[in-house]
matplotlib code that plots the C-alpha trace (Angstrom):
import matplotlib.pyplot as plt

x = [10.5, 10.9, 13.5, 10.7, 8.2, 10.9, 11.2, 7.7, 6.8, 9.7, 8.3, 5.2, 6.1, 8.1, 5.0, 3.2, 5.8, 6.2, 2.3, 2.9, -0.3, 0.8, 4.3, 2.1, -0.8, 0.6, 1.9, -1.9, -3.8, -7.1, -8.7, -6.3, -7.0, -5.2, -6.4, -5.0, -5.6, -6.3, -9.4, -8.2, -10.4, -7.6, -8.3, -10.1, -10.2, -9.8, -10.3, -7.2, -8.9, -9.0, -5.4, -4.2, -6.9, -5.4, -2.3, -3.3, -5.3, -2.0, -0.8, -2.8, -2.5, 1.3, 2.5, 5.6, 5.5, 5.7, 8.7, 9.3, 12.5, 12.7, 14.2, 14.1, 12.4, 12.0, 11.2, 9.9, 7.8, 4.6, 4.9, 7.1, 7.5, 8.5, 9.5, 9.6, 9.5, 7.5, 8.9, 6.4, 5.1, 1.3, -0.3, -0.8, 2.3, 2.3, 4.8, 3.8, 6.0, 5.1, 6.2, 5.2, 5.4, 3.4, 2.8, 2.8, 1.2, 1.8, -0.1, 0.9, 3.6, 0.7, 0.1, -3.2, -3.4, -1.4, -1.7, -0.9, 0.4, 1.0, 0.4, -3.7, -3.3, -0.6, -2.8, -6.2, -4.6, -2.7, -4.5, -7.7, -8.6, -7.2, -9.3, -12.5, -11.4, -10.9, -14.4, -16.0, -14.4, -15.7, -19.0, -19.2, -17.8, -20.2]
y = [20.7, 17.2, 16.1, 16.8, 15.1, 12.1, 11.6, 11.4, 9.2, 6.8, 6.8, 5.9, 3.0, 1.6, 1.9, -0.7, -2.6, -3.5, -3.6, -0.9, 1.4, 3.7, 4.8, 5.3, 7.0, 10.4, 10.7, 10.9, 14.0, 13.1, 13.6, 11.3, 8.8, 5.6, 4.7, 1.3, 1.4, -1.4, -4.1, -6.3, -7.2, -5.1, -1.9, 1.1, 4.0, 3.6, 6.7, 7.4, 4.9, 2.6, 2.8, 2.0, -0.1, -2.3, -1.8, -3.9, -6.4, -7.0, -8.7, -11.5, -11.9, -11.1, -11.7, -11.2, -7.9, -6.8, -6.1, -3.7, -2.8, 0.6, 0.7, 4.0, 7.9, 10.7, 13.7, 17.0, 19.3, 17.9, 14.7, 11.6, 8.5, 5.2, 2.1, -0.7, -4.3, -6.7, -10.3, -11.6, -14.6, -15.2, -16.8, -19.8, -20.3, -18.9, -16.4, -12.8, -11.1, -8.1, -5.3, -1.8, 1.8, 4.4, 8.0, 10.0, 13.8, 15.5, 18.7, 20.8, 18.3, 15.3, 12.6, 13.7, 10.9, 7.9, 6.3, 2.9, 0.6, -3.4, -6.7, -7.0, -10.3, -11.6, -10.0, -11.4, -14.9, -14.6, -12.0, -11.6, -15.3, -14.4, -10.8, -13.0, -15.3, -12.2, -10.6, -13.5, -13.6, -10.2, -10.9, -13.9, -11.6, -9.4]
z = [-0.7, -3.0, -0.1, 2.4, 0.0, -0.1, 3.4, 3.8, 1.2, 2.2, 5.7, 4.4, 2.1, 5.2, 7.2, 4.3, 3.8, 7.5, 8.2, 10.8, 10.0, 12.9, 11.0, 7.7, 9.2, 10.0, 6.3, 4.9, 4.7, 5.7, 3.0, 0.9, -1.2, -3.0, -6.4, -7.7, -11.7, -13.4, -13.4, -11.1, -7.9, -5.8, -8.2, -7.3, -4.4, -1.2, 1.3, 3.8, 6.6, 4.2, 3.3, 7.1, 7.8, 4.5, 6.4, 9.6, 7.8, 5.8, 9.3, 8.6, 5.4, 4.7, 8.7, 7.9, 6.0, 2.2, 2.7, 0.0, -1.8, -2.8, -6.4, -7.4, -6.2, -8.5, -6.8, -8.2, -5.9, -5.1, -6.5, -5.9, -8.2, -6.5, -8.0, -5.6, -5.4, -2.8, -1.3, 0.9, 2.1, 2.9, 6.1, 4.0, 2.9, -0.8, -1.8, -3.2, -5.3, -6.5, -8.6, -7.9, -9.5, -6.8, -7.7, -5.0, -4.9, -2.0, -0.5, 2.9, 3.7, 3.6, 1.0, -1.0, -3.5, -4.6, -7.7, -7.6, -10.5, -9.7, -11.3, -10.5, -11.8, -9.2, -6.7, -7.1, -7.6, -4.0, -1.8, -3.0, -1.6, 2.1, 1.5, 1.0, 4.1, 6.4, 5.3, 5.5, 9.3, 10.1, 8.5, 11.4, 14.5, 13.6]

ax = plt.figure().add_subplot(projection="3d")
ax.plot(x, y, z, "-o")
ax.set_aspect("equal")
plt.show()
């Protein structure tokens, strides 16, 4: 079971880390949900649509990907630790670095909940000002 768990936990992280929702998307229950601790503007819980629809709206913000080095897994049934690390660039031309610890639980073979721990700081300096410019985009499309 934990090498199951592994697999698809890994499969999703590759799916974020390349902005490729449609890799990721299959590993979520529907009913799953991300909560990103902290007090950050990134924190808080997002519902599985969510989670992929951050996904694609990393491509304009990070075109290039996360691209997320995976440190470390710790499997035990149901629940998978990852330890990763993110090098990206953003459309504008700053670099985000991030580091990451996600805790993955796991039900039926599906990702029910990850918690997600990361520098909110780094974040809000770096994407929370492309987040603003793309919802400010979609406020004038729609």
């Amino acid at each position: 079971m934990s090498e199951d768990n592994k697999r698809i936990v890994l499969q999703f992280m590759e799916g974020m880390g390349t902005n490729n929702a449609e890799l990721a998307a299959p590993c979520l229950a529907p009913d799953a949900c991300a909560i990103a601790k902290g007090y950050g503007k990134l924190a808080g819980r997002r519902e599985a649509a969510t989670m992929t629809g951050m996904i694609e709206a990393f491509k304009a913000m990070l075109p290039t990907g996360l691209n997320l080095t995976i440190l470390r897994v710790i499997a035990d049934g149901d629940d998978v630790a990852v330890e990763a690390e993110g090098d990206g660039m953003t459309s504008t031309g700053v670099p985000y670095r991030n580091q990451y610890c996600f805790v993955f639980t796991l039900e039926n073979g599906k990702i029910k909940q990850v918690n997600e721990y990361f520098c909110t700081i780094h974040a809000d300096e770096v994407l929370w000002p492309l987040v603003e410019q793309l919802s400010g985009d979609a406020a004038q499309v729609s």
